[in-house]
MIDOSE-1310 file (N, C-alpha, C; in nm, 2 decimals, decimal comma, always signed):
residues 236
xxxx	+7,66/+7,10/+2,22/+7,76/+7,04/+2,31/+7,75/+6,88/+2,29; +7,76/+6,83/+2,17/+7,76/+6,71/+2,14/+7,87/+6,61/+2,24; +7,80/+6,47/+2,25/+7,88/+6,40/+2,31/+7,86/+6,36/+2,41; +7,88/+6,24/+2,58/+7,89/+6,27/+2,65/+8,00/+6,27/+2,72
xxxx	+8,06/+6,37/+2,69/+8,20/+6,34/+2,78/+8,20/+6,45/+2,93; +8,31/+6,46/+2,97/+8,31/+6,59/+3,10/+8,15/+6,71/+3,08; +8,21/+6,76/+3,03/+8,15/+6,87/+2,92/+8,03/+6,86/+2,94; +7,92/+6,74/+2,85/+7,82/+6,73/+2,88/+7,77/+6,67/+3,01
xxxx	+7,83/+6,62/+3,06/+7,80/+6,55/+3,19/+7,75/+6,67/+3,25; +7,88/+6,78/+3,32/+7,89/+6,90/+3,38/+7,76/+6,98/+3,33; +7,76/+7,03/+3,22/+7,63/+7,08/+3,16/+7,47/+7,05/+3,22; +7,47/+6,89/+3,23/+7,37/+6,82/+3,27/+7,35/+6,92/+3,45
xxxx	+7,45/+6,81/+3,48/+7,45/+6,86/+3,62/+7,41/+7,02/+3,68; +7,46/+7,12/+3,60/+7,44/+7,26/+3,67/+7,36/+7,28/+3,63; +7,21/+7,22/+3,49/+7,08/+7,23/+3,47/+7,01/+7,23/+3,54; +7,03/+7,03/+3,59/+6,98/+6,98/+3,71/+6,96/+7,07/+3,83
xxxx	+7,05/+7,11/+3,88/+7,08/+7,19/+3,99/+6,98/+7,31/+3,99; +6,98/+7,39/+3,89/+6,98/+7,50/+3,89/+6,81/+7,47/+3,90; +6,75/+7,36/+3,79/+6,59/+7,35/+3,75/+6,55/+7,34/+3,91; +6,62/+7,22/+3,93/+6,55/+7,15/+4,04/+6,54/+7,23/+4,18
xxxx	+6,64/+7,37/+4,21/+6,66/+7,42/+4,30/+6,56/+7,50/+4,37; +6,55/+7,48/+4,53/+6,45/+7,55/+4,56/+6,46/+7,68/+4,55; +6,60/+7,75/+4,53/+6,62/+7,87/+4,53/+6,73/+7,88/+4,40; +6,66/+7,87/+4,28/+6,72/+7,87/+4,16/+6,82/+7,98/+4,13
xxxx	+6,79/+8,09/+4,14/+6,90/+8,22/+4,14/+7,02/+8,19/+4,23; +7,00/+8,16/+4,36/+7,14/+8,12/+4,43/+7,23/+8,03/+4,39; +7,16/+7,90/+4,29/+7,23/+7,85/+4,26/+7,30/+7,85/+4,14; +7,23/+7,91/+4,06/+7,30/+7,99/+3,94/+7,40/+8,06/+3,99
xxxx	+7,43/+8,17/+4,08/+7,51/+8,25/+4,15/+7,64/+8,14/+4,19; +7,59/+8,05/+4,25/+7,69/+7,94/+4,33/+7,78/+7,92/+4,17; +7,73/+7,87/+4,10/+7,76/+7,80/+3,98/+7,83/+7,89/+3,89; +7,83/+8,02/+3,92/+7,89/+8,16/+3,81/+8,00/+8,20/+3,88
xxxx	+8,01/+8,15/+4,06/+8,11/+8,20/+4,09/+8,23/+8,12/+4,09; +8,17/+7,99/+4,09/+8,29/+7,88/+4,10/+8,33/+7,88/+4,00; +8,29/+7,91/+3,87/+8,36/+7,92/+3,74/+8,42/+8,05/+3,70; +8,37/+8,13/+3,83/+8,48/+8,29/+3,83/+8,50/+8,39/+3,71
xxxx	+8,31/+8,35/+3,70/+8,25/+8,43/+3,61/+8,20/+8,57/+3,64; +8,26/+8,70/+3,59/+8,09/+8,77/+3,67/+7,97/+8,80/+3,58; +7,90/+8,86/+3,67/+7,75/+8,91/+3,61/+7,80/+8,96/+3,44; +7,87/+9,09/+3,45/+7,86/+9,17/+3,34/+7,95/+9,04/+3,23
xxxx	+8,04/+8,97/+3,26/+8,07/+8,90/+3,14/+8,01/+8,78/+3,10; +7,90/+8,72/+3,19/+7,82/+8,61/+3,16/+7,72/+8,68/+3,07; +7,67/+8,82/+3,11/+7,58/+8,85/+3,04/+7,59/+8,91/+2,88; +7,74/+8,94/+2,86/+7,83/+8,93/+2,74/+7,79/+8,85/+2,65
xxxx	+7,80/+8,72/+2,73/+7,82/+8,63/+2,65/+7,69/+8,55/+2,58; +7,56/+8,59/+2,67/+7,44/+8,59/+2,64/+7,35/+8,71/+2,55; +7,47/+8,81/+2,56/+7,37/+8,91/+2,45/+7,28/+8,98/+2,52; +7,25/+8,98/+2,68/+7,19/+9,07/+2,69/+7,21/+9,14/+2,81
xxxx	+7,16/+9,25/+2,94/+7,19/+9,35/+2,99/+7,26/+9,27/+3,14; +7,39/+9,32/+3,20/+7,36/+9,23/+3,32/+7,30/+9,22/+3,46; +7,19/+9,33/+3,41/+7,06/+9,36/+3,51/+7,01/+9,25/+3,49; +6,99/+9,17/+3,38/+6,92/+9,05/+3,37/+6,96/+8,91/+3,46
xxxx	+7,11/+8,89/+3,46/+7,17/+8,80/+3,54/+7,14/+8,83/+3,68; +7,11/+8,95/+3,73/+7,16/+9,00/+3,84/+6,99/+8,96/+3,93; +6,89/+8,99/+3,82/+6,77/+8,99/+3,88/+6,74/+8,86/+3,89; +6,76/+8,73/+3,76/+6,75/+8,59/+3,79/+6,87/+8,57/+3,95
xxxx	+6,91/+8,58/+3,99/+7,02/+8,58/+4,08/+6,94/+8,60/+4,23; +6,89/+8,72/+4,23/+6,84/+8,74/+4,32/+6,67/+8,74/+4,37; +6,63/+8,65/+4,21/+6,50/+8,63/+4,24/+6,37/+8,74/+4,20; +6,45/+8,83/+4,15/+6,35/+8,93/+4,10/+6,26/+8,92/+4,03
xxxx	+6,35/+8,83/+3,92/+6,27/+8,78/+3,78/+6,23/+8,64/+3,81; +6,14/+8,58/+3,75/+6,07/+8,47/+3,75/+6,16/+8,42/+3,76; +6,17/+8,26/+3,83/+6,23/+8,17/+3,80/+6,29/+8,14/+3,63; +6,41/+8,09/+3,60/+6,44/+8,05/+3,44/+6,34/+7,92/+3,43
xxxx	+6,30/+7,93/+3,30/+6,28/+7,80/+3,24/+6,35/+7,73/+3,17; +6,37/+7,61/+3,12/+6,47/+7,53/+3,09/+6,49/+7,58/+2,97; +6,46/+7,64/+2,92/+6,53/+7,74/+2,75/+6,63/+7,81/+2,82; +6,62/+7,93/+2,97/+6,70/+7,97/+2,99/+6,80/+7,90/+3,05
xxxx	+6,80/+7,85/+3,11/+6,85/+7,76/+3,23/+6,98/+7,72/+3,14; +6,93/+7,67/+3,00/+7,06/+7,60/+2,89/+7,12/+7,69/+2,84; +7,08/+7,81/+2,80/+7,18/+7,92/+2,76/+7,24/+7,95/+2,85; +7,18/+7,94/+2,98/+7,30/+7,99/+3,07/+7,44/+7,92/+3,12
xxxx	+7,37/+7,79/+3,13/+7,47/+7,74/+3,14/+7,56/+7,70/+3,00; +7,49/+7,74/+2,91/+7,62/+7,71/+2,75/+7,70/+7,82/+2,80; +7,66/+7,96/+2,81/+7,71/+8,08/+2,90/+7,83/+8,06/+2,96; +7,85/+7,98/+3,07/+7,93/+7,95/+3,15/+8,05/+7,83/+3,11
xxxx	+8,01/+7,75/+3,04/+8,05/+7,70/+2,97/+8,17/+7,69/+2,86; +8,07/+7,81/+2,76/+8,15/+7,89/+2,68/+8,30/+7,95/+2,73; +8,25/+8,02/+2,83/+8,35/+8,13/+2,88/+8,47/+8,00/+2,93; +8,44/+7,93/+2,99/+8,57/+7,83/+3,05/+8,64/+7,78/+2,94
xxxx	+8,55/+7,71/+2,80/+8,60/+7,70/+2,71/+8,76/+7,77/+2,69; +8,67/+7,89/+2,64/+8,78/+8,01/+2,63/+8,92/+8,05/+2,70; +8,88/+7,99/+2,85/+8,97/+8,05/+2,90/+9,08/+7,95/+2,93; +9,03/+7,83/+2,83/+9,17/+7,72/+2,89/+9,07/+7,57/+2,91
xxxx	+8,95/+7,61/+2,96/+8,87/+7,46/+3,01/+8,93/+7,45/+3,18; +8,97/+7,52/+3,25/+9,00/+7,46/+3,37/+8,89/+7,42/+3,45; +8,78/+7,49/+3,45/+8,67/+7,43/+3,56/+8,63/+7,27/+3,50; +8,63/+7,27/+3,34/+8,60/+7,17/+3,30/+8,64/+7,06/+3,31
xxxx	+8,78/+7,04/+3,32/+8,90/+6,95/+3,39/+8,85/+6,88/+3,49; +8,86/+7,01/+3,57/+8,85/+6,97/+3,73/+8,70/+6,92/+3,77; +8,59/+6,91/+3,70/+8,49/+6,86/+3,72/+8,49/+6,72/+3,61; +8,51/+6,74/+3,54/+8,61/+6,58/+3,47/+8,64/+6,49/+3,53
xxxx	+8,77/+6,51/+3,66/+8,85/+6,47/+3,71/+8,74/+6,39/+3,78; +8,65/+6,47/+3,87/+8,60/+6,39/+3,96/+8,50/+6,37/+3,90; +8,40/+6,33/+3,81/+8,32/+6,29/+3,74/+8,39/+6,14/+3,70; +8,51/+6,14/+3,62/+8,59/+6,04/+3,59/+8,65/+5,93/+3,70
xxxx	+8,62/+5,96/+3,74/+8,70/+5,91/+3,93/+8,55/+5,83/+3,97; +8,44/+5,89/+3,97/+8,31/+5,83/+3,96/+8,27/+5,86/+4,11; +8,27/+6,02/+4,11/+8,25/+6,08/+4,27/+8,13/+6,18/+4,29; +8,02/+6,20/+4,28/+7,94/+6,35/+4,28/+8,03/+6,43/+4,36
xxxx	+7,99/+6,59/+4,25/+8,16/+6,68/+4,29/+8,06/+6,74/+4,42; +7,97/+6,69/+4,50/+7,94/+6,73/+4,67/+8,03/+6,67/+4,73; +8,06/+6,51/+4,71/+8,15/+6,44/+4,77/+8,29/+6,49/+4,73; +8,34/+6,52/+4,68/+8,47/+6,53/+4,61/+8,49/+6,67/+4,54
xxxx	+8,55/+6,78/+4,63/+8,56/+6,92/+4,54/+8,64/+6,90/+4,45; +8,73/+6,84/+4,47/+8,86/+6,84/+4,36/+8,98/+6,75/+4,38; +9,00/+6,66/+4,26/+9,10/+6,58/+4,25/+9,21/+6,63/+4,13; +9,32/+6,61/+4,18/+9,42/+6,63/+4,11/+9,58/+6,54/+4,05
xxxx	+9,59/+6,52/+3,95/+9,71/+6,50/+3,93/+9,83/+6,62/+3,89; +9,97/+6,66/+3,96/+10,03/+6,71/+3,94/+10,16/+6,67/+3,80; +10,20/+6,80/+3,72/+10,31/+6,75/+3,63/+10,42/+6,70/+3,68; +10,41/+6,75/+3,80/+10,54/+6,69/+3,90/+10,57/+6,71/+4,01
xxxx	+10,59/+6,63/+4,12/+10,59/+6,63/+4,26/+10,62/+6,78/+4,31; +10,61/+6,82/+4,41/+10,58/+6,90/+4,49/+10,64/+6,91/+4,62; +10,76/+6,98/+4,72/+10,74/+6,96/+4,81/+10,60/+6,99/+4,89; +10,60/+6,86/+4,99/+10,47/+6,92/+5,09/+10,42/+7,06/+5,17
xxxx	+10,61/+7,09/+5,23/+10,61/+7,24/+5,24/+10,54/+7,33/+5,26; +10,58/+7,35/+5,10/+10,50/+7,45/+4,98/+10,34/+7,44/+4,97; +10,31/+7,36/+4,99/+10,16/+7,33/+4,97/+10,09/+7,37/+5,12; +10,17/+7,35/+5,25/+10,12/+7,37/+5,33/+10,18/+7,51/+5,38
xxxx	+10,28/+7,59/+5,33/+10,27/+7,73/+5,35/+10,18/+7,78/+5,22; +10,15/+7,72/+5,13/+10,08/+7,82/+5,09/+9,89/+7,80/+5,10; +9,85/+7,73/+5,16/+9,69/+7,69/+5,22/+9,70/+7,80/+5,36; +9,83/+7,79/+5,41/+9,86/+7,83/+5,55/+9,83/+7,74/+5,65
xxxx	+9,84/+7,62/+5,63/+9,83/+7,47/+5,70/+9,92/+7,48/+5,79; +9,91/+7,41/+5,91/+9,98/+7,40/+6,08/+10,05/+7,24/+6,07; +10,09/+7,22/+6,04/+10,19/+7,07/+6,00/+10,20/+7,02/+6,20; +10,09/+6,92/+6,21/+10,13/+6,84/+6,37/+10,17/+6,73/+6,37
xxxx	+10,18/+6,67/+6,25/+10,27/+6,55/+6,30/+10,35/+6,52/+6,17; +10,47/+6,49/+6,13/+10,58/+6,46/+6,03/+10,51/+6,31/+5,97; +10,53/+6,31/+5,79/+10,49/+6,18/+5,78/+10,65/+6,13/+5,70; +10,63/+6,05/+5,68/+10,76/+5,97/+5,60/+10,84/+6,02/+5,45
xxxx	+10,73/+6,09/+5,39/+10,82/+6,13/+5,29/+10,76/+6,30/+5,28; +10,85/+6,42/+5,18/+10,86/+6,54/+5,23/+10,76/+6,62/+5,10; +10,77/+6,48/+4,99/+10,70/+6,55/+4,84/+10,55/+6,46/+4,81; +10,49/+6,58/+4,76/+10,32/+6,46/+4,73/+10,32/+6,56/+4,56
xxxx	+10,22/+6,43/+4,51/+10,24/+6,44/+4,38/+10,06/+6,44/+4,33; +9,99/+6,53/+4,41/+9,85/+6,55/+4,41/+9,76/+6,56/+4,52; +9,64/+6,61/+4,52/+9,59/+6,62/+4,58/+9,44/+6,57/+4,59; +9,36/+6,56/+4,66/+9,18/+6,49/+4,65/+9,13/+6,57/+4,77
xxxx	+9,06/+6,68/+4,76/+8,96/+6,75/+4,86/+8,80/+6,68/+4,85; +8,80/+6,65/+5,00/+8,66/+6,63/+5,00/+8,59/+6,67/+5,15; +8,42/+6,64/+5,12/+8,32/+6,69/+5,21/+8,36/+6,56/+5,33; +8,41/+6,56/+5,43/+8,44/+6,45/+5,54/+8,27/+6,41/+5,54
xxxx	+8,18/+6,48/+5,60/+8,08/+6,40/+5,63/+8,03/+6,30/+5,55; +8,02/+6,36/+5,43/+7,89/+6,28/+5,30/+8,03/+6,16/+5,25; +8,19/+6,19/+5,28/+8,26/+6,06/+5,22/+8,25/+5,99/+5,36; +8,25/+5,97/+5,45/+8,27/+5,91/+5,55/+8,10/+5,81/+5,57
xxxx	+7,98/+5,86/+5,51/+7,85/+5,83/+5,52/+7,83/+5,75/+5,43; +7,93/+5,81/+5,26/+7,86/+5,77/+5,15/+7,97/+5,67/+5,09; +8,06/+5,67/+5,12/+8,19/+5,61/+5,04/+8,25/+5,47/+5,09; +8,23/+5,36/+5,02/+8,25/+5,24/+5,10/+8,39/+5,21/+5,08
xxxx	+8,49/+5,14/+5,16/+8,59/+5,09/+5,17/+8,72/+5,10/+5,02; +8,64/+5,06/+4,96/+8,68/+5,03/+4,79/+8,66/+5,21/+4,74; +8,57/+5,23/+4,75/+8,53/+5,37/+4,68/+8,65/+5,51/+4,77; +8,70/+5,46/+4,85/+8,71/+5,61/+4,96/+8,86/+5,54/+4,87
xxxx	+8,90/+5,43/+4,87/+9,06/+5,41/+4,83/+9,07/+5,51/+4,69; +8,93/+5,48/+4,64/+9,01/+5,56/+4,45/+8,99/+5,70/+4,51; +8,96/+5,77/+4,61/+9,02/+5,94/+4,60/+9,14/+5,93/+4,62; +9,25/+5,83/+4,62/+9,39/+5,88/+4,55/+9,41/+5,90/+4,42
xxxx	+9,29/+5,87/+4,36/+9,37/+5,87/+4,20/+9,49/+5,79/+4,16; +9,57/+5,91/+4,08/+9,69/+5,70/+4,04/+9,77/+5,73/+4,13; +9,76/+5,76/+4,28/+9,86/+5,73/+4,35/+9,85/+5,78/+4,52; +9,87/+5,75/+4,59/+9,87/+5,71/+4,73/+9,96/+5,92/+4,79
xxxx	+10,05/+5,89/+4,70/+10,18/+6,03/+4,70/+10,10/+6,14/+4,66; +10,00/+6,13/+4,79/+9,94/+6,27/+4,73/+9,87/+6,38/+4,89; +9,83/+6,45/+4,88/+9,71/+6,52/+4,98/+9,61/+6,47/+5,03; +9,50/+6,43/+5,10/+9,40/+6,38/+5,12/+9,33/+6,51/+5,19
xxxx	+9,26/+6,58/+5,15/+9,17/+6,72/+5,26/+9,06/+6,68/+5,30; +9,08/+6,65/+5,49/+8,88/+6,66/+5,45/+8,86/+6,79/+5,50; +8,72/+6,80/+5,41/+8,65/+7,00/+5,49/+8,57/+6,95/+5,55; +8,51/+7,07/+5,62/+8,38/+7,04/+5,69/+8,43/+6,94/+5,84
xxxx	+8,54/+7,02/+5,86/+8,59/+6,90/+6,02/+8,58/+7,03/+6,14; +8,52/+6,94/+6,24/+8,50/+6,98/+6,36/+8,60/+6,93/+6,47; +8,61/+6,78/+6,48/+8,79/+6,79/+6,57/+8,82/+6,68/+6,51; +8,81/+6,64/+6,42/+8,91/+6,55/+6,27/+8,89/+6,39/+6,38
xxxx	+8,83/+6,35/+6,41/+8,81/+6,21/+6,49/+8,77/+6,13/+6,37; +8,68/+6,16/+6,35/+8,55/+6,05/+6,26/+8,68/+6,04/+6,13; +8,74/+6,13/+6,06/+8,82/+6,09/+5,92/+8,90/+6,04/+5,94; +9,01/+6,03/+6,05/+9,12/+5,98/+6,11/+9,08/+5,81/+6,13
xxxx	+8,97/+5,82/+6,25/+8,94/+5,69/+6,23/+8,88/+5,58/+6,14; +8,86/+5,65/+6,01/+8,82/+5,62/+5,90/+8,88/+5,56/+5,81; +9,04/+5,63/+5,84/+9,16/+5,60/+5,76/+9,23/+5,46/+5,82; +9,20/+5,43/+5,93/+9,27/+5,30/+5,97/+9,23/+5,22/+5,90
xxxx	+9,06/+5,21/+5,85/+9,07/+5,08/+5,76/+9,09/+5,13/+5,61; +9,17/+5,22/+5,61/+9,16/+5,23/+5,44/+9,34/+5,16/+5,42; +9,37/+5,07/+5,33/+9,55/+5,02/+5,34/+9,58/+5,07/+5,21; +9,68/+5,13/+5,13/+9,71/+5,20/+5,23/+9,71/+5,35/+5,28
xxxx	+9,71/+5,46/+5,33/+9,69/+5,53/+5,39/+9,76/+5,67/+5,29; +9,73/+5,76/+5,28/+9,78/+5,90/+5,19/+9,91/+5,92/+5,24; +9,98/+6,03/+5,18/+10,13/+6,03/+5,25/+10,10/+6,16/+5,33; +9,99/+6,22/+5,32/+9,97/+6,33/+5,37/+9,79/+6,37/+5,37
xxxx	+9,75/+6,38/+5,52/+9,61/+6,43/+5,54/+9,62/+6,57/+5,60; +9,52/+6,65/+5,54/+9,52/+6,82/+5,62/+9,30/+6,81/+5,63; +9,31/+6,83/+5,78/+9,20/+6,87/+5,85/+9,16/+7,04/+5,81; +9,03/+7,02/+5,73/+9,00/+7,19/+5,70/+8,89/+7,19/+5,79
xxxx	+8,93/+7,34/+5,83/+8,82/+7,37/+5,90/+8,84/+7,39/+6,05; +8,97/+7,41/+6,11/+8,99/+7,41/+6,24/+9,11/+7,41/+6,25; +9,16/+7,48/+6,34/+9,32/+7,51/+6,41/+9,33/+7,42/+6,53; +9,48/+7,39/+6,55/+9,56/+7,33/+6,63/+9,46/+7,31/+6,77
xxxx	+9,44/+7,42/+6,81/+9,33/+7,41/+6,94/+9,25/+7,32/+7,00; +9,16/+7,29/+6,85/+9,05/+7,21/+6,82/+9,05/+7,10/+6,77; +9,15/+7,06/+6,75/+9,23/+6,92/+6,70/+9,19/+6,84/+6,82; +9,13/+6,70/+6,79/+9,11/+6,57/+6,86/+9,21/+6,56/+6,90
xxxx	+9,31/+6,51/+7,07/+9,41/+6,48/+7,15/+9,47/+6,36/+7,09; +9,40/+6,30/+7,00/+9,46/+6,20/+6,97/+9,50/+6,19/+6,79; +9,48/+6,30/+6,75/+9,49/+6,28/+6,58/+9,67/+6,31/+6,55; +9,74/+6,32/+6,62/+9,90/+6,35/+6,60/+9,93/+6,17/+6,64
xxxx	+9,88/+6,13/+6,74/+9,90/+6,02/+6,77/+9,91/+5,88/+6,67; +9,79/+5,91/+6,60/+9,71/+5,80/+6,49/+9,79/+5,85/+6,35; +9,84/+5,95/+6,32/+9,89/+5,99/+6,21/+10,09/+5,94/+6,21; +10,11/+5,94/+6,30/+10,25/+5,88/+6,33/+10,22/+5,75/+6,40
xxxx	+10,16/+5,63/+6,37/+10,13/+5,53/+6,40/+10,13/+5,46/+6,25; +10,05/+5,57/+6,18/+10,03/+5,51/+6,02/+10,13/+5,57/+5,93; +10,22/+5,65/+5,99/+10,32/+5,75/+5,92/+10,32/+5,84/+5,81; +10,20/+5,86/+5,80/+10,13/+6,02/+5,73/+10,17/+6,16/+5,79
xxxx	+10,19/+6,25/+5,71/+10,24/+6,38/+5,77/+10,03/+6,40/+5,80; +10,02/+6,52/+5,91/+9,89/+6,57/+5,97/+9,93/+6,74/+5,94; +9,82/+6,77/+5,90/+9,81/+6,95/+5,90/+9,68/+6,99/+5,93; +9,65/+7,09/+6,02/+9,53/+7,15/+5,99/+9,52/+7,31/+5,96
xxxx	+9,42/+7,34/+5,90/+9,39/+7,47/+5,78/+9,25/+7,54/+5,86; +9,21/+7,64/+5,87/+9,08/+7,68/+5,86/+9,11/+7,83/+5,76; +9,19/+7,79/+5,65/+9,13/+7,92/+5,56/+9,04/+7,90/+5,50; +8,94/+8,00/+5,43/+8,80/+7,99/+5,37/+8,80/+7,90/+5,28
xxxx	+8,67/+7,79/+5,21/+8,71/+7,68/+5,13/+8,71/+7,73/+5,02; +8,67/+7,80/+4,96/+8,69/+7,88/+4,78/+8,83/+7,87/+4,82; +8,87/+7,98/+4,89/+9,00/+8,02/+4,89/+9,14/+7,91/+4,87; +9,10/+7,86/+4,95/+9,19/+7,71/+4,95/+9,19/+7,64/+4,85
xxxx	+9,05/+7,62/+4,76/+9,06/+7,53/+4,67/+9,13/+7,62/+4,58; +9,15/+7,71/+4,55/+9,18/+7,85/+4,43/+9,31/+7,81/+4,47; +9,39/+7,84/+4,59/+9,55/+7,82/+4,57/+9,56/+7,67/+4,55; +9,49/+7,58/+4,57/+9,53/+7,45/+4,54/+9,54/+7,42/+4,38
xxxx	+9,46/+7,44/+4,34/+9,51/+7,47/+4,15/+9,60/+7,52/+4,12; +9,59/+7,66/+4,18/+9,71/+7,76/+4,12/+9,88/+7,66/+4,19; +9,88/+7,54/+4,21/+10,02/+7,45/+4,25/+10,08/+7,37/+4,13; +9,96/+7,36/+4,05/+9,98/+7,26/+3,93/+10,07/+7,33/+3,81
């Protein structure tokens, strides 16, 4: 895997992960599912039984050592290759953007605008407050807590990417306060934010308020976050 571009970056990274992990099999697992790999075709792709994957997985077998650790991940790798490069993209994107993908699940540029709509009937998003315009032309999911801890003023602006006309998700929200009030000093503001992780109920009294003050459309979502992020690709 000559080079360092996405590719090797990503590579690095799911080594790292995997070496350094206190619970190395889970994280292999974590890392096989996001790339929506299974057992029996990873182990295809390595040549050998997928009792093998299955036992590193769940700890049966010794920990990998870094001989295995790199086939596996070429493993995974390979197969995305093949199937287009989409995970590779998308870990690109935010690698490129200059985000650890903990902070940032996924950034996106679309081929072409989008009603908002559409994107929020198909997350199954609860639309509470109208923003100014009806189409966004991308999206940027991220961890609210570690961007709101870790992301200084300058840094939280580039999860638009090339453009403002887009989605802004945070996950991991309990009653959307702390990201709302986060956004007041960000200028200027997404055309559209959706709160994951909580229904209308549990919405802060004042987050419809603050979103039609800065004139952003507001939604909130609690479907599963794989899930969400999976139809959020499938829009491009």
């Amino acid at each position: 895997m000559g080079g360092r571009g996405p590719k090797r970056e990503l590579a690095e990274k799911i080594a790292g992960e995997i070496t350094l992990s206190d619970d190395p099999g889970a994280t292999l697992r974590k890392w096989r599912t996001d790339f929506d790999i299974s057992q029996t075709d990873l182990a295809a792709e390595l040549d050998v039984s997928s009792s093998v994957i299955s036992d590193y997985e769940s700890g049966r077998r010794e920990s990998p050592g870094i001989g295995v650790v790199s086939r596996l991940v070429e493993g995974l790798i390979g197969i995305d290759e093949r199937r287009g490069g989409d995970r590779i993209r998308q870990y690109g994107r935010v690698l490129s953007a200059g985000f650890d993908s903990d902070v940032v699940y996924d950034l996106r540029e679309y081929a072409s605008s989008i009603p908002l709509s559409q994107l929020y009937a198909e997350i199954d998003a609860t639309e509470i407050a109208p923003g100014s315009t009806d189409r966004i032309s991308g999206h940027t999911v991220i961890d609210s807590i570690e961007a709101i801890t870790r992301l200084s003023s300058e840094e939280f602006f580039r999860l638009y990417g090339r453009s403002t006309n887009r989605v802004l998700v945070f996950t991991g929200v309990t009653r959307g306060e702390s990201p709302l009030v986060a956004l007041r000093v960000v200028n200027p503001t997404p055309n559209a934010v959706i709160l994951h992780g909580i229904n209308e109920d549990e919405l802060w009294d004042h987050a419809g308020d603050l979103a039609r003050i800065d004139g952003y459309s507001l939604a909130v979502t609690d479907a599963p976050l794989e899930e969400m992020l999976d139809l959020l690709v499938s829009l491009e």
